[in-house]
C-alpha positions as protocol buffer text, in pm:
chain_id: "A"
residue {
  index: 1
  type: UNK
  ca { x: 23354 y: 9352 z: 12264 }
}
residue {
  index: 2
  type: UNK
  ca { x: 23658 y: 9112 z: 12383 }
}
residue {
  index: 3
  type: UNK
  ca { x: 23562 y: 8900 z: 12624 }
}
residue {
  index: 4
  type: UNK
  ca { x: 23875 y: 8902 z: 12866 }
}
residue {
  index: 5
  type: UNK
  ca { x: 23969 y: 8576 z: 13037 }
}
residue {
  index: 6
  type: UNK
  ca { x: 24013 y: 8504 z: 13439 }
}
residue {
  index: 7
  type: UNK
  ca { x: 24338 y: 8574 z: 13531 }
}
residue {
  index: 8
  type: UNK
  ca { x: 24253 y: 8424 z: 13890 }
}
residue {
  index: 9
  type: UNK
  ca { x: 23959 y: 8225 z: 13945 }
}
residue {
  index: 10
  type: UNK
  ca { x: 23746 y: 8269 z: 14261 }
}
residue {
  index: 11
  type: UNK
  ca { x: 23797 y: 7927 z: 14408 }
}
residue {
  index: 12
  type: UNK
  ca { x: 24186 y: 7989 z: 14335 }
}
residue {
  index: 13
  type: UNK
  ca { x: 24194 y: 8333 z: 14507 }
}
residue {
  index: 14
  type: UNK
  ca { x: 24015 y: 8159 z: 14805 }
}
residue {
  index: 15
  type: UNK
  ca { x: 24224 y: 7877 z: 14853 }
}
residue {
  index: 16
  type: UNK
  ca { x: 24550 y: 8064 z: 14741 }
}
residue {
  index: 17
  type: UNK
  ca { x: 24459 y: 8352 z: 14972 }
}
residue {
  index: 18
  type: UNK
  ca { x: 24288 y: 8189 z: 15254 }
}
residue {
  index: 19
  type: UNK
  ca { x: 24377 y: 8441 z: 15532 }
}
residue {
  index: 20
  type: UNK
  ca { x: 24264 y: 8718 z: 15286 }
}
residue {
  index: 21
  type: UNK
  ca { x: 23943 y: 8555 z: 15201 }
}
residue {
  index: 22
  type: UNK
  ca { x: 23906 y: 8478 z: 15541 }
}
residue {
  index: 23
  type: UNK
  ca { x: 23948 y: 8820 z: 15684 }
}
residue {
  index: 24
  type: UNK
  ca { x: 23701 y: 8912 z: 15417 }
}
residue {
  index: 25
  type: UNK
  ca { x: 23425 y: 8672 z: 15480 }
}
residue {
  index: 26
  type: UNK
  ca { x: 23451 y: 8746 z: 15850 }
}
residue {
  index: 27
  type: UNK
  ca { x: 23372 y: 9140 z: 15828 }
}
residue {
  index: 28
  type: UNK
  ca { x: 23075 y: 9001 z: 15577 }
}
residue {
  index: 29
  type: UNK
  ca { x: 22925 y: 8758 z: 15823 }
}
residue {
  index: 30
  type: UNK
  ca { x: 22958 y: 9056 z: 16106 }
}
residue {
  index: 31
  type: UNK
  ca { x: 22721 y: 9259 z: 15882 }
}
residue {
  index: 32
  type: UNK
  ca { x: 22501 y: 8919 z: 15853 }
}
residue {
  index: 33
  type: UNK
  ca { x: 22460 y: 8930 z: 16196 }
}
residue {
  index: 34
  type: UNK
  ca { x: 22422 y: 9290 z: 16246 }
}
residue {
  index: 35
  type: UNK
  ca { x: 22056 y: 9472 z: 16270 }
}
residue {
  index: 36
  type: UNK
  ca { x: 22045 y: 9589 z: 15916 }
}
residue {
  index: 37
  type: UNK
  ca { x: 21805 y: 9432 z: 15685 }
}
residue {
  index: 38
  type: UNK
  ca { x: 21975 y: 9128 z: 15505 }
}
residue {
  index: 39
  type: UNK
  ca { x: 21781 y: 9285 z: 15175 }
}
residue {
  index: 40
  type: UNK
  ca { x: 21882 y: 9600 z: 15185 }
}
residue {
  index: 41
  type: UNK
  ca { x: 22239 y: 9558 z: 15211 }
}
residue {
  index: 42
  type: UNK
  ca { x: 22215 y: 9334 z: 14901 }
}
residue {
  index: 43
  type: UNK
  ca { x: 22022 y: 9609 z: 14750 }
}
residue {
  index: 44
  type: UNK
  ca { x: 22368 y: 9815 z: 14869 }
}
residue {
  index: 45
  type: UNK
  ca { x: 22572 y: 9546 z: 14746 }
}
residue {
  index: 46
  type: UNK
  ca { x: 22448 y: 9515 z: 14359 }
}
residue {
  index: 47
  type: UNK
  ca { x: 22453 y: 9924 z: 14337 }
}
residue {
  index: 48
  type: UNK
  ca { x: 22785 y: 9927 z: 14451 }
}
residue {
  index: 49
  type: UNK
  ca { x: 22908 y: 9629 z: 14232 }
}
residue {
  index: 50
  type: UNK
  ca { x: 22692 y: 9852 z: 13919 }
}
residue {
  index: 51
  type: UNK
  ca { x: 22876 y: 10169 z: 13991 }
}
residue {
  index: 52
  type: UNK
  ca { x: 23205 y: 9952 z: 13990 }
}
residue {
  index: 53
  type: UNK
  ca { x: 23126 y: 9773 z: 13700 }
}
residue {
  index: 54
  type: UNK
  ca { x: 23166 y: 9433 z: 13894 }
}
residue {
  index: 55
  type: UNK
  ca { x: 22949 y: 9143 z: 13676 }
}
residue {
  index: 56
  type: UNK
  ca { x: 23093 y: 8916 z: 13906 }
}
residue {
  index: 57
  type: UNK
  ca { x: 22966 y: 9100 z: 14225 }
}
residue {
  index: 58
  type: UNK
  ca { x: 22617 y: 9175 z: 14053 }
}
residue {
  index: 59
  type: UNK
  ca { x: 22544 y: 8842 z: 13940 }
}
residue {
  index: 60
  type: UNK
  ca { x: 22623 y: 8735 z: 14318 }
}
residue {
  index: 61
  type: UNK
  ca { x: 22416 y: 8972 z: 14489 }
}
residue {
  index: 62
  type: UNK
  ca { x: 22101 y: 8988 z: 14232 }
}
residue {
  index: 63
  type: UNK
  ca { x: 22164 y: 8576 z: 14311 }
}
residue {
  index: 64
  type: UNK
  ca { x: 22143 y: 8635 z: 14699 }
}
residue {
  index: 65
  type: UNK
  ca { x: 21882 y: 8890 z: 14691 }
}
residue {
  index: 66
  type: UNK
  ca { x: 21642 y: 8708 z: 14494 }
}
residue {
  index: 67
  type: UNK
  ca { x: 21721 y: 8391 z: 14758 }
}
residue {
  index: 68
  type: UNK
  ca { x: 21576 y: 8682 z: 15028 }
}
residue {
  index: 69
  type: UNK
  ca { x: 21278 y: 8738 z: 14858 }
}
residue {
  index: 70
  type: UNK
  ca { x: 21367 y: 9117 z: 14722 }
}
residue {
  index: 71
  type: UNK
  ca { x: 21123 y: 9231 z: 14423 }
}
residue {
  index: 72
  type: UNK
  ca { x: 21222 y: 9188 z: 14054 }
}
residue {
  index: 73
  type: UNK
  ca { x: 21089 y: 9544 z: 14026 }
}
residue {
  index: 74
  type: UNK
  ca { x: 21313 y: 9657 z: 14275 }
}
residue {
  index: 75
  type: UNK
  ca { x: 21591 y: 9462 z: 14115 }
}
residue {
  index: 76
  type: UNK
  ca { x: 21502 y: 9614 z: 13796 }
}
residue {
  index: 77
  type: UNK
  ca { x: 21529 y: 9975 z: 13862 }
}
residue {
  index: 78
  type: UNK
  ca { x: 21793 y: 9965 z: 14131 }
}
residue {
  index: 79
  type: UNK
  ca { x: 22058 y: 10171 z: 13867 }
}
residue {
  index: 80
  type: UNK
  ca { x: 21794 y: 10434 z: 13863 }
}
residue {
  index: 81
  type: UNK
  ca { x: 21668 y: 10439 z: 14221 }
}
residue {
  index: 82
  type: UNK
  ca { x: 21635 y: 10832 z: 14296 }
}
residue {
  index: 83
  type: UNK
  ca { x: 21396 y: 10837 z: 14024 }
}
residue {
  index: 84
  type: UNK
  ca { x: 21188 y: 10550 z: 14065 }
}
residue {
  index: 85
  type: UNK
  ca { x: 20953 y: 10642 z: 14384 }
}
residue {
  index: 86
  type: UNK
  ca { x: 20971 y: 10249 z: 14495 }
}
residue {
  index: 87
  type: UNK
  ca { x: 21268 y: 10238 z: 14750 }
}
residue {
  index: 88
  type: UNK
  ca { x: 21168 y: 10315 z: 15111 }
}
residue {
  index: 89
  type: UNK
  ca { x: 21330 y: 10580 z: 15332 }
}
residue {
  index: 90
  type: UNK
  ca { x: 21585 y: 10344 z: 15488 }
}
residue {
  index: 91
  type: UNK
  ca { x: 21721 y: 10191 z: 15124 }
}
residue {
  index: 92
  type: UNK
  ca { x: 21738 y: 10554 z: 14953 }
}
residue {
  index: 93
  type: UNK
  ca { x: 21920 y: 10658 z: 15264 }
}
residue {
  index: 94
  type: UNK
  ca { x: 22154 y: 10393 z: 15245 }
}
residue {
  index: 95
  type: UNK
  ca { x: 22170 y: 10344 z: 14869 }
}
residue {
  index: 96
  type: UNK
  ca { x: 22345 y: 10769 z: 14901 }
}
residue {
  index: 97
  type: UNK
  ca { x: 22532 y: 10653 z: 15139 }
}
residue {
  index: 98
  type: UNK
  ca { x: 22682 y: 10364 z: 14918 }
}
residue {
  index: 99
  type: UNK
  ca { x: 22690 y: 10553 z: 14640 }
}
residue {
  index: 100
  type: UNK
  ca { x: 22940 y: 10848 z: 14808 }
}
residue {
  index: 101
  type: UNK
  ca { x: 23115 y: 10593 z: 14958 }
}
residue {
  index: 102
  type: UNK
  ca { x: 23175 y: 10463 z: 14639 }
}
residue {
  index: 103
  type: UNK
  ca { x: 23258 y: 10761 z: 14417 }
}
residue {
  index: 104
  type: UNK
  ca { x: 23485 y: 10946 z: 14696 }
}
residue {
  index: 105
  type: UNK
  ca { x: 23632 y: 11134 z: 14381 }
}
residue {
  index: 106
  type: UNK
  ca { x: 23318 y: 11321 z: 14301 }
}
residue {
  index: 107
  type: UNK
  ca { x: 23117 y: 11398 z: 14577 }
}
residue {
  index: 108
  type: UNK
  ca { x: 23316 y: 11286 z: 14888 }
}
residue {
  index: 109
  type: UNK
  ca { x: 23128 y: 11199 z: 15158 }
}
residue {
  index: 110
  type: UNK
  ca { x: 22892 y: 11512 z: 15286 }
}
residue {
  index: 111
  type: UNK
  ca { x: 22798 y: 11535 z: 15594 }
}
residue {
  index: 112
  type: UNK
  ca { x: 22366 y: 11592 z: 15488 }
}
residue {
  index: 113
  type: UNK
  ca { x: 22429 y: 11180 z: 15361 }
}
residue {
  index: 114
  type: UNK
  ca { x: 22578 y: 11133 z: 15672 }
}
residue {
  index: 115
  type: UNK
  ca { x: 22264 y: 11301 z: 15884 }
}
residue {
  index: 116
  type: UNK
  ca { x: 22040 y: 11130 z: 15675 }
}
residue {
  index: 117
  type: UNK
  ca { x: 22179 y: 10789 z: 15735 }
}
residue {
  index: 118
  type: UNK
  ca { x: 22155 y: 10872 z: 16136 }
}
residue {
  index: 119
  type: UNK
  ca { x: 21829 y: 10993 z: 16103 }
}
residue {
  index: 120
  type: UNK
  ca { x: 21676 y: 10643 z: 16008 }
}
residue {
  index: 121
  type: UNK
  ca { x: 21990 y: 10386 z: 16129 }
}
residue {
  index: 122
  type: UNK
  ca { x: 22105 y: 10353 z: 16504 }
}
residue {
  index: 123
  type: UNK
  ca { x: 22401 y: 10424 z: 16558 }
}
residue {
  index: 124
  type: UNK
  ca { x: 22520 y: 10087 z: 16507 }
}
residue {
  index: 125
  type: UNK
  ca { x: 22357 y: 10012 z: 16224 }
}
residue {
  index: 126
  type: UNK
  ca { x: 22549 y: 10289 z: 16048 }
}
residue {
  index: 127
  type: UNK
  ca { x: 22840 y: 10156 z: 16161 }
}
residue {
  index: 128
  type: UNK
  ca { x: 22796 y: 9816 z: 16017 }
}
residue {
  index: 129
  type: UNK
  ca { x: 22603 y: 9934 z: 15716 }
}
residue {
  index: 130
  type: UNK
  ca { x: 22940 y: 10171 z: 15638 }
}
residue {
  index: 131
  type: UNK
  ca { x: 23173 y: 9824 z: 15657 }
}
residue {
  index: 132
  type: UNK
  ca { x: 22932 y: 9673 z: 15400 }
}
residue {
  index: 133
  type: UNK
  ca { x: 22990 y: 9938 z: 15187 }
}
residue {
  index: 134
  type: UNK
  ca { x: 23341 y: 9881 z: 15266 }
}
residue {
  index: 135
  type: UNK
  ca { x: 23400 y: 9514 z: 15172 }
}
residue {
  index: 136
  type: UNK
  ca { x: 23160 y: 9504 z: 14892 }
}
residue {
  index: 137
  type: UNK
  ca { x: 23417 y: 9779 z: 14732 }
}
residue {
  index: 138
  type: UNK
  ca { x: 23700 y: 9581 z: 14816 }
}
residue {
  index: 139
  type: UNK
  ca { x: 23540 y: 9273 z: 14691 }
}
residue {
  index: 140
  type: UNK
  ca { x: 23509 y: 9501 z: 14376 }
}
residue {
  index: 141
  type: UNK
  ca { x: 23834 y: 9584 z: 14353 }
}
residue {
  index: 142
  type: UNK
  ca { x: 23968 y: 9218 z: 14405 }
}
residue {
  index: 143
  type: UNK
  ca { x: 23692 y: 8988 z: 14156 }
}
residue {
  index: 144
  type: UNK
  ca { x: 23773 y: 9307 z: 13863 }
}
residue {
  index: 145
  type: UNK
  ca { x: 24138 y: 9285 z: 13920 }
}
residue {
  index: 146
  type: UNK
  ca { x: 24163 y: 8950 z: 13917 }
}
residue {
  index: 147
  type: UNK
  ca { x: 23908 y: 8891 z: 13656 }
}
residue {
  index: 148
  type: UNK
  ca { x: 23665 y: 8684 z: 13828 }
}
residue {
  index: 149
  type: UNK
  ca { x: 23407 y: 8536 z: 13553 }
}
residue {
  index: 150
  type: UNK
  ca { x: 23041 y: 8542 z: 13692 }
}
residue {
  index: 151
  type: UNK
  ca { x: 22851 y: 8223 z: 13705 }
}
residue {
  index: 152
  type: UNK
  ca { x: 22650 y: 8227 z: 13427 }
}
């Protein structure tokens, strides 16, 4: 396989962009300073970035949620999560959540991931844990566009 070069670099798009980055990084620290675990919306972050195909996004996040202590094993089978029996109640809920929020095509967004998500977030915290979903897909969208190289 061809590896394809940056056609923006990260630093670039942030200085280039700044109002953009800016707006991003705000609705990120708002989620940092929510209620919702800092691990688990890494946890949502890296699936999100997998389903995406984002190697820029998952070598971030796997970087930040090591930093918060998260398990190698959970690290390890986060691609196959429904199946591994290691992922408590909260992170399956919101790892469905991420992933129909993801793949609107698909599945759309039913209302029993919905319920579920209610049934173990406040009200709040589904609120904030939806605009991580958000911005970790735009995020997505921008570092793959643009061709942002992970730092490896």
């Amino acid at each position: 396989m061809t590896k394809l070069s940056s056609r923006i670099d990260y630093k670039t798009f942030a200085s280039s962009a700044e109002k953009v980055y800016a707006g991003l990084s705000l609705i990120g620290k708002a989620v940092k300073e929510s209620t919702v675990e800092p691990e688990l919306i890494e946890l949502v972050d890296i699936r999100v970035s997998q389903i995406n195909g984002c190697a820029f996004c998952i070598q971030h996040h796997l970087t930040q949620a090591r930093r918060l202590g998260v398990s190698e094993t959970k690290l390890d089978l986060l691609a196959a999560w429904p199946d591994s029996g290691i992922f408590n109640r909260r992170e399956t809920a919101a790892l469905a959540w991420a992933e129909a929020m993801t793949d609107l095509r698909q599945s759309g967004v039913h209302d029993e991931r919905w319920d579920r998500v209610t049934e173990l977030f406040t009200e709040e915290e589904a609120i904030f844990l939806t605009a991580a979903i958000g911005i970790i897909n735009n995020w997505n969208r921008i570092a793959i566009g643009l061709r942002f190289e992970p730092n490896i």
